[in-house]
GUBA-725007 format. One record per residue (C-alpha): x, y, z; chain; residue number from 1. Coordinates in Angstrom, 2 decimals. Each point is the difference from the previous one (the first is absolute). Layout:
GUBA-725007
px X&py Y&pz Z&chain A&resi NUM;
...
This chain:
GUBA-725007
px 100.43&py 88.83&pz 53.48&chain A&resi 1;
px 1.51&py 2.23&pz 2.74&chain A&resi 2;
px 4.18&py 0.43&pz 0.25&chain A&resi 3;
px 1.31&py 0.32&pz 3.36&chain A&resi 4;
px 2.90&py 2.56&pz -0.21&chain A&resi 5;
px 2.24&py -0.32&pz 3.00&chain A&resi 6;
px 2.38&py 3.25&pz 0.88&chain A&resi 7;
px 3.20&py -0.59&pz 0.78&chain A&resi 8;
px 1.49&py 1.65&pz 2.97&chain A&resi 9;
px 2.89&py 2.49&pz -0.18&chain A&resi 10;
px 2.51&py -2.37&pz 0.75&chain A&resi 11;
px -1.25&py -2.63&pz -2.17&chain A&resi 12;
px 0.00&py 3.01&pz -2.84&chain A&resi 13;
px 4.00&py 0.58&pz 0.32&chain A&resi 14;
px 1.22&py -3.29&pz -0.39&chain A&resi 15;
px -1.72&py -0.43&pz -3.06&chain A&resi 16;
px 2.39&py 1.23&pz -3.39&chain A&resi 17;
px -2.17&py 2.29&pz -2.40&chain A&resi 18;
px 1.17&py -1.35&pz -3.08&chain A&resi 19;
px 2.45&py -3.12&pz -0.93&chain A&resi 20;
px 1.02&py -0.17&pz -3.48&chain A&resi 21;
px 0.57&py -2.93&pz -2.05&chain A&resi 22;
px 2.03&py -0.23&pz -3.07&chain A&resi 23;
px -0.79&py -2.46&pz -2.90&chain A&resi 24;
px 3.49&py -0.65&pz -1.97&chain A&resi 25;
px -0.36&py -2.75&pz -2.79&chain A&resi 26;
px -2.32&py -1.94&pz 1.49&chain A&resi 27;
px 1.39&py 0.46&pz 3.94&chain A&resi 28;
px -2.15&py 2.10&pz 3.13&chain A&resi 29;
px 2.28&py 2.06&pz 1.82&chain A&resi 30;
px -1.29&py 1.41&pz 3.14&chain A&resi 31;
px 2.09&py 2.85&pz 0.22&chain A&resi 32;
px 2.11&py -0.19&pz 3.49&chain A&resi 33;
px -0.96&py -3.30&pz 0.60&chain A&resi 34;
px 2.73&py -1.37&pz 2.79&chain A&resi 35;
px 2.39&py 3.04&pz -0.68&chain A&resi 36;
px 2.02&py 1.08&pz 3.27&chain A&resi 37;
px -1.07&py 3.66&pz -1.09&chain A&resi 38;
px -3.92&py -0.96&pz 0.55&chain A&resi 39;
px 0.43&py -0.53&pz 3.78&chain A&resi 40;
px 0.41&py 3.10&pz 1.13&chain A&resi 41;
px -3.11&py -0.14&pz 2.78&chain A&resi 42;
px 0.90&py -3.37&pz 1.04&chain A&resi 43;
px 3.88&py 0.25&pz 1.60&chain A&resi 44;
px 0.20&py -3.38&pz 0.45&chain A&resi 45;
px -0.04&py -1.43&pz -3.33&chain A&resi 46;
px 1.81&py 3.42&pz -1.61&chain A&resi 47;
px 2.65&py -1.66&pz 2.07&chain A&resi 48;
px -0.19&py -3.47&pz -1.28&chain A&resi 49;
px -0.15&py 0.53&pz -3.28&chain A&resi 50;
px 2.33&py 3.09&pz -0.59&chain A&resi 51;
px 3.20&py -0.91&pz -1.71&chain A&resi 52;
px 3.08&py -0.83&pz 2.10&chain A&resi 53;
px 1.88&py 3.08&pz -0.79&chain A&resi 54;
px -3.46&py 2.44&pz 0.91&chain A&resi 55;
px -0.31&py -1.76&pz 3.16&chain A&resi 56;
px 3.45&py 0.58&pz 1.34&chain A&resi 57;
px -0.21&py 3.72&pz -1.15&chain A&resi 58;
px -3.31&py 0.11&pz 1.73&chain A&resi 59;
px 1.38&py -1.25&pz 3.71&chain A&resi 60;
px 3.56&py 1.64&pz -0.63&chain A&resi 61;
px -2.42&py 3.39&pz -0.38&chain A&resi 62;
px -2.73&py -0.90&pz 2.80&chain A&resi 63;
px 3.00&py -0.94&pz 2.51&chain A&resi 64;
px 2.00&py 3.09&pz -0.95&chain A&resi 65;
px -3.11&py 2.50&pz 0.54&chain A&resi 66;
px -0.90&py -1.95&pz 2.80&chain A&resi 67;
px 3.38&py 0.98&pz 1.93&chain A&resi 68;
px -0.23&py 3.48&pz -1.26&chain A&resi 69;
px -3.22&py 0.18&pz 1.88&chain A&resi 70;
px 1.43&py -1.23&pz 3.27&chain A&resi 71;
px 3.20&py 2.20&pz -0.65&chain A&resi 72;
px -2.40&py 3.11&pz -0.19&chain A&resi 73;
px -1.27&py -1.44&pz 3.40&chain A&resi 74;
px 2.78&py 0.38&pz 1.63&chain A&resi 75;
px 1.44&py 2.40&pz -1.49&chain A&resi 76;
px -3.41&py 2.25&pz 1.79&chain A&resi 77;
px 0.96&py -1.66&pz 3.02&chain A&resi 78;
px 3.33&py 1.96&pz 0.20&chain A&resi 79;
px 3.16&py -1.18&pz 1.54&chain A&resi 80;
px -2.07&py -3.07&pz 1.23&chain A&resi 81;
px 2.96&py -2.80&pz -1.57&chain A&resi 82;
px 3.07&py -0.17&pz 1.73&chain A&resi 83;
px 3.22&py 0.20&pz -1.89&chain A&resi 84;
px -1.93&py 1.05&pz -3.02&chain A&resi 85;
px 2.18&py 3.43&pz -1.22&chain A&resi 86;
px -2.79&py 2.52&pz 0.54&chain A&resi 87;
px -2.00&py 1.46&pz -2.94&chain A&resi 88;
px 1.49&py -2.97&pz -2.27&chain A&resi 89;
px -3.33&py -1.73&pz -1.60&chain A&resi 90;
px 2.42&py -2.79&pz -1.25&chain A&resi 91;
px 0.95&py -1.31&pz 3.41&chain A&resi 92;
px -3.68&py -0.46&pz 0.50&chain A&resi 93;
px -0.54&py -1.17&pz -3.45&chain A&resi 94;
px 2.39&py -2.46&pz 1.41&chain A&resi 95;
px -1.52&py -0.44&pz 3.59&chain A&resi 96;
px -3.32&py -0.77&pz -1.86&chain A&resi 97;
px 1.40&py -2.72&pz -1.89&chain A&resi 98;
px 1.24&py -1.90&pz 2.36&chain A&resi 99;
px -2.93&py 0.25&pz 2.60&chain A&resi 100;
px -2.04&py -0.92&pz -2.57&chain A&resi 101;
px 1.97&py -3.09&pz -1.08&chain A&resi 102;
px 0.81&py -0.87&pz 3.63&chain A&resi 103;
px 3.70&py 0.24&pz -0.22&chain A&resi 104;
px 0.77&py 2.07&pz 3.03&chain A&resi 105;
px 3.65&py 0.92&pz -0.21&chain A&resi 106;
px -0.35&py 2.06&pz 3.22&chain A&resi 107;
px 2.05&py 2.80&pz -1.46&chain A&resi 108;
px -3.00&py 2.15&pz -0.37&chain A&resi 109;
px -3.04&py -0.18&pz 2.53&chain A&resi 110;
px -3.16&py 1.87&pz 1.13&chain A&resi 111;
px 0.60&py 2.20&pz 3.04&chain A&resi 112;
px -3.17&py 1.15&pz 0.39&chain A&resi 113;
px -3.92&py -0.85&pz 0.61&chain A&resi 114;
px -0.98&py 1.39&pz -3.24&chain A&resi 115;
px 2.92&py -1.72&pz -1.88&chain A&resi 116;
px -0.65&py -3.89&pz 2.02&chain A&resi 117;
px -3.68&py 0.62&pz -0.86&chain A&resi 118;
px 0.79&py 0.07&pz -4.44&chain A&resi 119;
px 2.45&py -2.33&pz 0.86&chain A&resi 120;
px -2.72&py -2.31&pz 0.83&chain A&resi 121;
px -2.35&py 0.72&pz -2.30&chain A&resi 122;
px 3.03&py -0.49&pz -3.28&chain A&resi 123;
px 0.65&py -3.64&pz 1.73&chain A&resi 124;
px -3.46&py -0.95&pz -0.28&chain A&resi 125;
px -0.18&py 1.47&pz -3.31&chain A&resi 126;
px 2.89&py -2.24&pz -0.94&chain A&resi 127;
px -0.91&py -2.67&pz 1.47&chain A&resi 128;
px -3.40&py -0.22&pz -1.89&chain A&resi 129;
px 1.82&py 0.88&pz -3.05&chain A&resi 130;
px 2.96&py -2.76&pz 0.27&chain A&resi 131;
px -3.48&py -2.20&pz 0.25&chain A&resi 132;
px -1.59&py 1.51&pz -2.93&chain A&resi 133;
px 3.21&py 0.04&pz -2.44&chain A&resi 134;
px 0.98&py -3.80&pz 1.41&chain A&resi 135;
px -3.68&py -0.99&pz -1.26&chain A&resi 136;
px -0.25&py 1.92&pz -3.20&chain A&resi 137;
px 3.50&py -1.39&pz -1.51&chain A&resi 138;
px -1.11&py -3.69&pz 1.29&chain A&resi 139;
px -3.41&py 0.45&pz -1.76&chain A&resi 140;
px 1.99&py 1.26&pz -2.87&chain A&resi 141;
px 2.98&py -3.10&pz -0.12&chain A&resi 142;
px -2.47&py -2.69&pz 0.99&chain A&resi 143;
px -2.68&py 0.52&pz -2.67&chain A&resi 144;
px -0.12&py -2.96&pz -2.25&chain A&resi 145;
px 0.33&py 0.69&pz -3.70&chain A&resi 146;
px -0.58&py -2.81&pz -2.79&chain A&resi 147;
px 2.85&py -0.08&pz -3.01&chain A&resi 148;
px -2.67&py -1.15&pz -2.21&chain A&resi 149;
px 0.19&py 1.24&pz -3.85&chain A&resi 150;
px -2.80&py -0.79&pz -2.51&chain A&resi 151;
px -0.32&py -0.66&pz -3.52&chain A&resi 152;
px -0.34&py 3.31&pz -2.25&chain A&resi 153;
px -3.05&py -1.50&pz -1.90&chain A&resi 154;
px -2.63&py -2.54&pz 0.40&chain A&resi 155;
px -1.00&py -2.53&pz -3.11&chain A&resi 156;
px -2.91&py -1.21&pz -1.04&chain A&resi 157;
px 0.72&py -3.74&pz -1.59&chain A&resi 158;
px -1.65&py -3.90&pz -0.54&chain A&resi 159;
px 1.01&py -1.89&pz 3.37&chain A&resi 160;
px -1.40&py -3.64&pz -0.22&chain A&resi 161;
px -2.78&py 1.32&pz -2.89&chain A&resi 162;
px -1.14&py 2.51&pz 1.73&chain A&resi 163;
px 1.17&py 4.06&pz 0.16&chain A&resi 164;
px 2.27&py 0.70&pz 3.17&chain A&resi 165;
px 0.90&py 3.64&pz 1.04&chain A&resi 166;
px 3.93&py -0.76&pz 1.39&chain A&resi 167;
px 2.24&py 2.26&pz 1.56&chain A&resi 168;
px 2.81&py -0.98&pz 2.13&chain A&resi 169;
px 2.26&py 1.47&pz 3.07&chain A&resi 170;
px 3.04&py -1.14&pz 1.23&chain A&resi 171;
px 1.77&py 0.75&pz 4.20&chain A&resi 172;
px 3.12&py 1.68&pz -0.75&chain A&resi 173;
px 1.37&py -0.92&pz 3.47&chain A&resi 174;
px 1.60&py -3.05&pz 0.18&chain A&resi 175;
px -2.34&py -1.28&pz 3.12&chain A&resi 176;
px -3.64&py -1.56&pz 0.37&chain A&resi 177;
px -3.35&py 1.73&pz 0.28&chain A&resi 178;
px -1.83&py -3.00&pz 1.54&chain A&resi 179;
px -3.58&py -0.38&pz -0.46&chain A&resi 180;
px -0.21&py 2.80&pz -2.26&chain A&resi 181;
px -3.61&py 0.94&pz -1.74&chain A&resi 182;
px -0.52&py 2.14&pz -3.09&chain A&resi 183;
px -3.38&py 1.82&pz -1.20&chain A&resi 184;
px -0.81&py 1.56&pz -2.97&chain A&resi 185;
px -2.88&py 2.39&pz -0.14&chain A&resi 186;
px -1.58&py 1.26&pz -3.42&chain A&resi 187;
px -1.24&py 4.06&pz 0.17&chain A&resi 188;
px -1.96&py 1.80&pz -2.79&chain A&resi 189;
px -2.75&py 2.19&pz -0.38&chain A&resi 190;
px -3.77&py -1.63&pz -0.33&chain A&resi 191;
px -3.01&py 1.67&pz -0.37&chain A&resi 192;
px -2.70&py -2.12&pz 1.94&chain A&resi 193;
px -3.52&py -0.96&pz -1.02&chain A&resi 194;
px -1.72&py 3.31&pz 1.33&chain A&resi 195;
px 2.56&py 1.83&pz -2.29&chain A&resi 196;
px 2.56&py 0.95&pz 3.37&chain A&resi 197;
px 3.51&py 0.30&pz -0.78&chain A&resi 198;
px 2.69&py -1.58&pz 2.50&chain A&resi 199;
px 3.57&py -1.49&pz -0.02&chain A&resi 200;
px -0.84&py -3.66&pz 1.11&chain A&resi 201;
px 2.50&py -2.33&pz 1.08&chain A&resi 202;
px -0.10&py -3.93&pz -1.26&chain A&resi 203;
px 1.88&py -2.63&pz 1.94&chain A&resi 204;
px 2.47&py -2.31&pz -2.57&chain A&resi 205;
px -0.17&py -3.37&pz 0.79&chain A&resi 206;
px 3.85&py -1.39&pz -0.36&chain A&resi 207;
px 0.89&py -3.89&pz -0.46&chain A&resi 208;
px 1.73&py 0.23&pz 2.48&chain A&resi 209;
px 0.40&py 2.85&pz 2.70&chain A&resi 210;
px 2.43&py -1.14&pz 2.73&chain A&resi 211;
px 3.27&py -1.44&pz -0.30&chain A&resi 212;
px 1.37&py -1.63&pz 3.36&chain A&resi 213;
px 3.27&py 1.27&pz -1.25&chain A&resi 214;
px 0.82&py 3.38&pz -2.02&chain A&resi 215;
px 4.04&py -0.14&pz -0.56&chain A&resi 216;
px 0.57&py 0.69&pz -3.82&chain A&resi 217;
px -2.86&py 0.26&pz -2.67&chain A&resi 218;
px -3.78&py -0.60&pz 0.05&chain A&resi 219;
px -2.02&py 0.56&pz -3.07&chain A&resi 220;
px -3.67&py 1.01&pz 1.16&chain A&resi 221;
px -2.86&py -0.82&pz -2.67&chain A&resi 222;
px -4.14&py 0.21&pz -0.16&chain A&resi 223;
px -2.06&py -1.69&pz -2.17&chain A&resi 224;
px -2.09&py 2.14&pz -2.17&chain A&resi 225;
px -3.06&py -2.10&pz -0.12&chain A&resi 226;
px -4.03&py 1.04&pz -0.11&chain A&resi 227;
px 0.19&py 0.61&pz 4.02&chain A&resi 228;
px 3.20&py 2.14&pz -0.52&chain A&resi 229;
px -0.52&py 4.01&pz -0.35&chain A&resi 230;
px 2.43&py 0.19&pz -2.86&chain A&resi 231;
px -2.50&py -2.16&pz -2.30&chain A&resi 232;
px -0.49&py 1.27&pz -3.47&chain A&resi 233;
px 2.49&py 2.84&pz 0.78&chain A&resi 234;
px 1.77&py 1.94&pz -2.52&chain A&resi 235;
px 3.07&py 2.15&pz 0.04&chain A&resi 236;
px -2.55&py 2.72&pz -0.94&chain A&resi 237;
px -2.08&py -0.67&pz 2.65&chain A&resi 238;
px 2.41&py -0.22&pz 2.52&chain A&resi 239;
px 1.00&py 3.47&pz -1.00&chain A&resi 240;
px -3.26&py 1.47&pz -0.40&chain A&resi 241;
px -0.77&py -1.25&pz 4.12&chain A&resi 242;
px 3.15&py 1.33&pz 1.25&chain A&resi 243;
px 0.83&py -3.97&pz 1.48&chain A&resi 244;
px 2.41&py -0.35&pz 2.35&chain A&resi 245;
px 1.93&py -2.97&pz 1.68&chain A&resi 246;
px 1.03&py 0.21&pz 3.40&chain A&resi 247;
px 2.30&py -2.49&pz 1.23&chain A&resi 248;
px 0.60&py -0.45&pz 3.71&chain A&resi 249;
px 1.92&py -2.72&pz 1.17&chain A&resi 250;
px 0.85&py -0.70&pz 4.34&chain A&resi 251;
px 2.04&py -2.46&pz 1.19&chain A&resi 252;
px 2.27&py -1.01&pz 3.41&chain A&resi 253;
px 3.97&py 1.59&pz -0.72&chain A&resi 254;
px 1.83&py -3.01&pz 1.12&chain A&resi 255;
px 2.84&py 1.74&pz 1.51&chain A&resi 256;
px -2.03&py 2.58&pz 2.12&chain A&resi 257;
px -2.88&py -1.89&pz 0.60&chain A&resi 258;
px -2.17&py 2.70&pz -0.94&chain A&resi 259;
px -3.00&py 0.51&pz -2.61&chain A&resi 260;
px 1.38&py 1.83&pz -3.00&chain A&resi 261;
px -2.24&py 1.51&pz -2.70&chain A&resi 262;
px 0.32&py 0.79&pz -3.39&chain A&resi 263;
px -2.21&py 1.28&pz -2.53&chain A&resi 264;
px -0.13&py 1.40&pz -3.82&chain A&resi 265;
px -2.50&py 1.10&pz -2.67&chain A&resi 266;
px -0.53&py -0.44&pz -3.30&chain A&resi 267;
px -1.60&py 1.90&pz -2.58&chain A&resi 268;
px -1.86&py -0.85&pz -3.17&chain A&resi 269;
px 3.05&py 1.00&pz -2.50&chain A&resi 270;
px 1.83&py -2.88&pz 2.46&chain A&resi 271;
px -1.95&py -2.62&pz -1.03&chain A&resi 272;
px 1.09&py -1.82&pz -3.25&chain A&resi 273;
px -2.07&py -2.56&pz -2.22&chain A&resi 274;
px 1.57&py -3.28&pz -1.56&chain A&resi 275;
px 3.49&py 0.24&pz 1.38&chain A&resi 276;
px 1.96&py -1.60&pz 2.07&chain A&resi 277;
px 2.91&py 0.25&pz 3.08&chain A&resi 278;
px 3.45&py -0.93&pz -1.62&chain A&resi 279;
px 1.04&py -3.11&pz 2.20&chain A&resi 280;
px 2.53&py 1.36&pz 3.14&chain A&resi 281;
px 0.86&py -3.71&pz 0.95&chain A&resi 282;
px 3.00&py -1.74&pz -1.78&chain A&resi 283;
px 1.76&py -3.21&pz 0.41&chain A&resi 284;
px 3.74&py -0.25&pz 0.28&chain A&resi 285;
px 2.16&py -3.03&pz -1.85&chain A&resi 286;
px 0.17&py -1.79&pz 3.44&chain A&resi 287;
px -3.75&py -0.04&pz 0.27&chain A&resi 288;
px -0.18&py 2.89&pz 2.53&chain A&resi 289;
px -2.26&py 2.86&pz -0.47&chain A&resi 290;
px 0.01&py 3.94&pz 0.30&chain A&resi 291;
px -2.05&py 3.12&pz 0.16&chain A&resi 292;
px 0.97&py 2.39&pz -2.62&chain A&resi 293;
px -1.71&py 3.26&pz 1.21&chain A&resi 294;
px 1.18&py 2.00&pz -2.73&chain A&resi 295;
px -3.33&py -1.26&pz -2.22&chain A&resi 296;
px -2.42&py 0.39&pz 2.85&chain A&resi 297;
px -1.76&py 2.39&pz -1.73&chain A&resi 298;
px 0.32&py -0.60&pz -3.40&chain A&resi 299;
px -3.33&py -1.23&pz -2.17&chain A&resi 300;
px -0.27&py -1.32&pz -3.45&chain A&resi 301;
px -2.60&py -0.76&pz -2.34&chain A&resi 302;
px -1.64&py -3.62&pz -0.11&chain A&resi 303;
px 0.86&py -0.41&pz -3.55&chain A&resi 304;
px 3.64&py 0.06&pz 0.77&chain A&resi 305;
């Protein structure tokens, strides 16, 4: 049996990352940097979506400041080229600079000659593109939809109708609707298949039910564990011993944005509990009302109690 090896170009060759570490912590994978703001360095437009609020402002204050410097140095070779600027004085066109490039135009100070009318151009299509850029970034950073969704610290394992259930619930802390929304569980672990080849393998959980037209307070998400389930004849043990993961991932339609809003969390094995139970968050009241009490969302206790 011949392999074909195919060589990958240079430019192929640099976007590829050497080495990506993952960290295993009590039961969890870790891929170091994964969806950090610090891991986009090479791709500018993400760095900027995802850096926090307080880094991006430094970061524009900083690239608009050095960006007038530039133009002030510009000018400032040009030599008495601004009228009314006090000659020699790099602040009046520090000044100048700013307000060609934000279009202001008091007319106190303006270009007098060739050399000066030609930067002048060149900063106000510089700002213009800019206003466009910095108008699109902070949109792209306000109108990104987020999901308030929280979910239970631990999954149980317990008799539902006779049969064992794996249950976890989740609950929208906004007080809105996700309409139509759908939730998947996934189960990861290492296998090791019949010609003796190790690989992490991913297992589809098939829920009772996987789509709620309406998500507005609680929903408690549960698989059967039967002979077609992956989780058959699994022990805490084993579940260690294969490194098993849940991954949650749950989409829906935000109501109030009309926009698809994801949300997503993982498991590990120490997460997953045998023979217990959630303690009940739903009450009734004396005048036959009802209430949430989320302070017991995430409490368990055993089935014994």
């Amino acid at each position: 049996m011949k392999l074909r090896l195919t060589k990958l170009s240079g430019k192929q060759k640099q976007s590829l990352t050497s080495r990506i570490h993952i960290k295993i912590q009590n039961g969890l994978f870790e891929i170091m940097g994964m969806g950090a703001w610090y891991s986009y360095w090479r791709d500018p437009y993400h760095l900027l979506l995802t850096i926090p609020w307080t880094g991006f402002i430094i970061l524009i204050c900083t690239f608009y400041v050095t960006i007038n410097i530039l133009f002030s140095l510009a000018y400032w070779v040009g030599g008495d080229c601004i009228a009314n600027a006090q000659p020699g004085s790099f602040l009046d066109l520090f000044f100048f600079s700013v307000q060609t490039l934000a279009s202001i135009g008091y007319g106190a100070m303006y270009p007098k000659t060739t050399y000066a009318n030609i930067i002048v151009t060149i900063e106000a299509m510089v700002g213009l593109m800019g206003i466009a850029v910095m108008t699109g970034l902070v949109f792209a950073r306000f109108s990104k939809p987020t999901a308030r969704v929280i979910f239970s610290r631990f999954v149980v394992i317990i008799p539902h109708e006779g049969v064992p259930t794996l249950m976890f619930r989740t609950a929208n802390q906004r007080r809105n609707m996700i309409l139509e929304a759908q939730m998947k569980v996934y189960l990861m672990r290492d296998e090791v298949t019949a010609e003796g080849q190790f690989m992490r393998r991913i297992h589809d959980l098939r829920l009772l039910r996987h789509q709620s037209p309406s998500f507005t307070l609680t929903w408690s998400v549960m698989h059967v564990i039967d002979e077609s389930s992956p989780l058959y004849d699994m022990t805490t043990e084993s579940l260690t011993q294969t490194n098993t993961l849940l991954i949650i991932s749950m989409s829906g339609i935000d109501e109030t944005v009309a926009q698809v809003v994801h949300a997503r969390h993982t498991y590990g094995a120490n997460e997953i509990v045998w023979n217990h139970r959630f303690v009940d968050i739903m009450n009734h009241t004396a005048d036959g009302h009802r209430y949430i009490d989320y302070k017991y969302f995430h409490d368990i206790q055993p089935l014994d109690m």
